[in-house]
N, C-alpha and C positions, 0 to 999 in steps of 0.2 A: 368207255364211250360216254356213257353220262359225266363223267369226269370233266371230260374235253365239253362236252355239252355247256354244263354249270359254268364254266373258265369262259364260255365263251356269251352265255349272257348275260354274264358280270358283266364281263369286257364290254359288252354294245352299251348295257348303260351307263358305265364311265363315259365310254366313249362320244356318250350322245352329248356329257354335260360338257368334254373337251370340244364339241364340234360348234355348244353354241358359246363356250369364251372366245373359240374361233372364229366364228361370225361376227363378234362384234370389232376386235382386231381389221376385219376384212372392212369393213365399213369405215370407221375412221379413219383407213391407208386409203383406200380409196376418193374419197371426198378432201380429205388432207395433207395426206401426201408424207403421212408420220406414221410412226409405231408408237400406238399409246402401253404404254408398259403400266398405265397406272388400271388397266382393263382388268387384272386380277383383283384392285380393292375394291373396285365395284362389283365383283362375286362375293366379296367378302360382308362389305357391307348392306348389300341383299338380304345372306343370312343374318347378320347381327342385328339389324332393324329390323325383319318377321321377328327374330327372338324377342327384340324389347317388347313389338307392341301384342306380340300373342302373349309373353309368361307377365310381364310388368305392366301392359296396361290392361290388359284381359279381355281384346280384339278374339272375336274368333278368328283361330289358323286359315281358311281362305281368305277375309280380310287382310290379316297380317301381311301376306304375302304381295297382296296385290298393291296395298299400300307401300310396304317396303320397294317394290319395284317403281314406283311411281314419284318414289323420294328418291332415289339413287338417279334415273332418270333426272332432274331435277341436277342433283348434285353434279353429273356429268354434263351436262350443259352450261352450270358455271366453270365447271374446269375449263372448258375451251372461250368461255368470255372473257372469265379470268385470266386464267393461265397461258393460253395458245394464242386466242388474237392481240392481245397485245404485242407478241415477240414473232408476229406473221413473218416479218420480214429480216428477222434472222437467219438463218442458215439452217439446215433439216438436221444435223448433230447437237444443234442448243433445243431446239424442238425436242427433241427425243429427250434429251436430259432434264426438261422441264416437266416431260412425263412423267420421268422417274422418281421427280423433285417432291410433285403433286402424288403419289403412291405411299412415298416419302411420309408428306404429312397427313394423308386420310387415315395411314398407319396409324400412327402418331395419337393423332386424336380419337380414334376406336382406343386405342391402348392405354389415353387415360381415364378415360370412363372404368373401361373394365379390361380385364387380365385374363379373364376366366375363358372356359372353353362352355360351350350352352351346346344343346340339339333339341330341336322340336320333333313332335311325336310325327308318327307317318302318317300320309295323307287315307282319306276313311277308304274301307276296303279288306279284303280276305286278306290272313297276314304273309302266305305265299301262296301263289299257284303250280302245282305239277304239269312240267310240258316233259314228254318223253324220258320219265324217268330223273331230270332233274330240276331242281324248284327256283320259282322266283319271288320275289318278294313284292308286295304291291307296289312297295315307293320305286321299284327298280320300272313298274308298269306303269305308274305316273309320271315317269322322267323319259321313257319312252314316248306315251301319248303326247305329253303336252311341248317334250321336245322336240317332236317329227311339225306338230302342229305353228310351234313358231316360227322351227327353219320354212315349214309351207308359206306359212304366213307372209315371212317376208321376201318371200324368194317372187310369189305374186304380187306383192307389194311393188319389190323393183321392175318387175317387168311387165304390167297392167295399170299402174297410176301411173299418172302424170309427172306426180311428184318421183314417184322412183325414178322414173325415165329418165328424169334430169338429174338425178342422184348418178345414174349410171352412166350417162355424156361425161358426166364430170371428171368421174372413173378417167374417161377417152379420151379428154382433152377440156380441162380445166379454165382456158383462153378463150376457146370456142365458147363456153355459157356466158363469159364475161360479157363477150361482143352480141351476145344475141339479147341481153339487157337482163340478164334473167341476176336475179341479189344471190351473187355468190357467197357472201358472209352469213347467208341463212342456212344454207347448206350443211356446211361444216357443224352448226349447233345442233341441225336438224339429227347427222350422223352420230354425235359424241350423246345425245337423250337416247336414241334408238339404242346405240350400242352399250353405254350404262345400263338400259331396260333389259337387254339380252343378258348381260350379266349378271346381274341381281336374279331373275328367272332361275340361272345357272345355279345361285347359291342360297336361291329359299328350296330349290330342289334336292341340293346335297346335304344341307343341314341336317335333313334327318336322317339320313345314311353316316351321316360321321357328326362329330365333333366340331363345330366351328368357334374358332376365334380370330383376334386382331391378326396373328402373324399368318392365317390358313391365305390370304389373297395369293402369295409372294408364291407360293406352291402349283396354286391353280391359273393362276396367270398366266405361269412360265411354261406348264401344262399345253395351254390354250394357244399359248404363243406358238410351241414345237408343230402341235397339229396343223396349225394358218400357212404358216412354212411349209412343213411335209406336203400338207394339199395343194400348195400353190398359194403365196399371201398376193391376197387381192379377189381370192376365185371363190363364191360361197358355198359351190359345189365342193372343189377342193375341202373347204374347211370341215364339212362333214364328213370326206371320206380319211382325212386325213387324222380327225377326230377318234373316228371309229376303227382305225386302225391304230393308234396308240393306245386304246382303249384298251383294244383284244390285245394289242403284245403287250400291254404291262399285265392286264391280268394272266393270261396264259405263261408271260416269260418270267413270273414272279414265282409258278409253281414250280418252274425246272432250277432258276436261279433266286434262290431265295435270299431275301436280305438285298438284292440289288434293281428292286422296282422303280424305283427314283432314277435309276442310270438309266431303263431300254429307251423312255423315250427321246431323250436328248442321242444317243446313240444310234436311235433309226432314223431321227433328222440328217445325222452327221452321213450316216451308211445312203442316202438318197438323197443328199445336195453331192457328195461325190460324182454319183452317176447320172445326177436330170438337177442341176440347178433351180431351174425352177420351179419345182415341186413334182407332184403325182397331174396334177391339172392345173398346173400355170396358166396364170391368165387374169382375167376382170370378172366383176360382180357378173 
């Protein structure tokens, strides 16, 4: 029983960090009508900018982070200046490839800088706590608090400002903002900053639970992608539940089947687009 216990609040907090690469996925489909695949280097790049500027420039670790998020942010807004609105009026299969183009080269350039794998220390705090027998570790209760806190965050965001509101029209009918005068080319930058910020978040959080370097994006990405899907992409509920359910089956389905934690969750997308196409809660932000 503690067993199952321990399997299963690993799982929520993987799960929590799959739910917010999933939120950010939901965000730029929605506002633009793509799948940004380049969503995992900006996890990636999250982590590797806290590592520069905590261990290299000697930022304290809560600065690091927030700046890390704030440059990524930044980087993901040129992506869509750069990269997306130029080729608007291409076709949505050269979109998606130009995603993959730009994952491509963010790769690229973390990997000639450095090769190496880095981790930052955990956030301050007891280094586990005892619930019912089995233990947590604090970073795993940092990625819980301040992951529940973001998805709150933005989940009131889209549905109490202004600004969301029309984030979430947009979701519904893309034609209709145009004609009501509202700058639909702000939109989409607006989405691709937010959703970089969600992700970087994701991976100043996992840093210090694992290992990160140039190639971890490609991983968590694809990750983040499974659970958007599972939940339903487009839906931000979906993305957390769907999140949190890859979460607990890879940790739980790692301990029965070991060696094959990389397959469940591509495998429980596959096993639930069979029977509900579109997701567990298909639908809109």
């Amino acid at each position: 029983m503690n067993a199952l216990l321990q399997y299963l609040l690993t799982g929520i907090g993987v799960g929590t960090l799959y739910s917010l690469i999933a939120a950010g996925f939901c965000l730029t489909y929605n506002t633009s009508g793509i799948i940004n695949f380049a969503q995992g280097e900006f996890v990636m790049l999250g982590g590797m900018l806290s590592v520069w500027l905590h261990q290299f420039q000697g930022l304290p670790l809560p600065m690091s982070m927030l700046l890390a998020i704030g440059l990524t942010a930044l980087a993901g807004t040129a992506v869509e200046r750069l990269a997306i609105r130029p080729a608007r009026g291409s076709g949505l299969t050269t979109l998606i490839i130009i995603t993959i183009g730009v994952s491509f080269i963010l790769k690229a350039l973390v990997g000639v800088v450095t090769k190496d794998e880095f981790q930052l220390p955990a956030l301050p705090g007891p280094t586990a706590v005892a619930v019912l027998g089995a233990t947590i570790t604090v970073q795993t209760l940092w990625i819980l608090a301040l992951g529940a806190a973001i998805v709150l965050a933005l989940g009131l965001f889209l549905k109490y400002t202004l600004l969301g509101t029309t984030l979430r029209a947009m979701a519904e009918d893309r034609q209709a903002i145009r004609n009501l005068g509202v700058d639909s080319q702000a939109l989409p930058v607006l989405a691709f900053g937010m959703s970089a910020a969600i992700g970087a978040a994701a991976g100043v959080l996992i840093t210090p639970l694992t290992q990160m370097s140039w190639l971890k994006g490609t991983e968590l990405g694809l990750k983040g992608f499974c659970a958007a899907v599972l939940g339903g992409m487009g839906s931000l509920p979906g993305a957390v539940v769907g999140g949190l359910v890859i979460g607990i089956a890879e940790t739980c389905g790692s301990a029965v089947f070991s060696g094959y934690k990389e397959v469940i969750a591509f495998a429980l997308v596959l096993a639930i687009l069979y029977t509900r196409p579109q997701g567990i809660l298909g639908g809109r932000l």
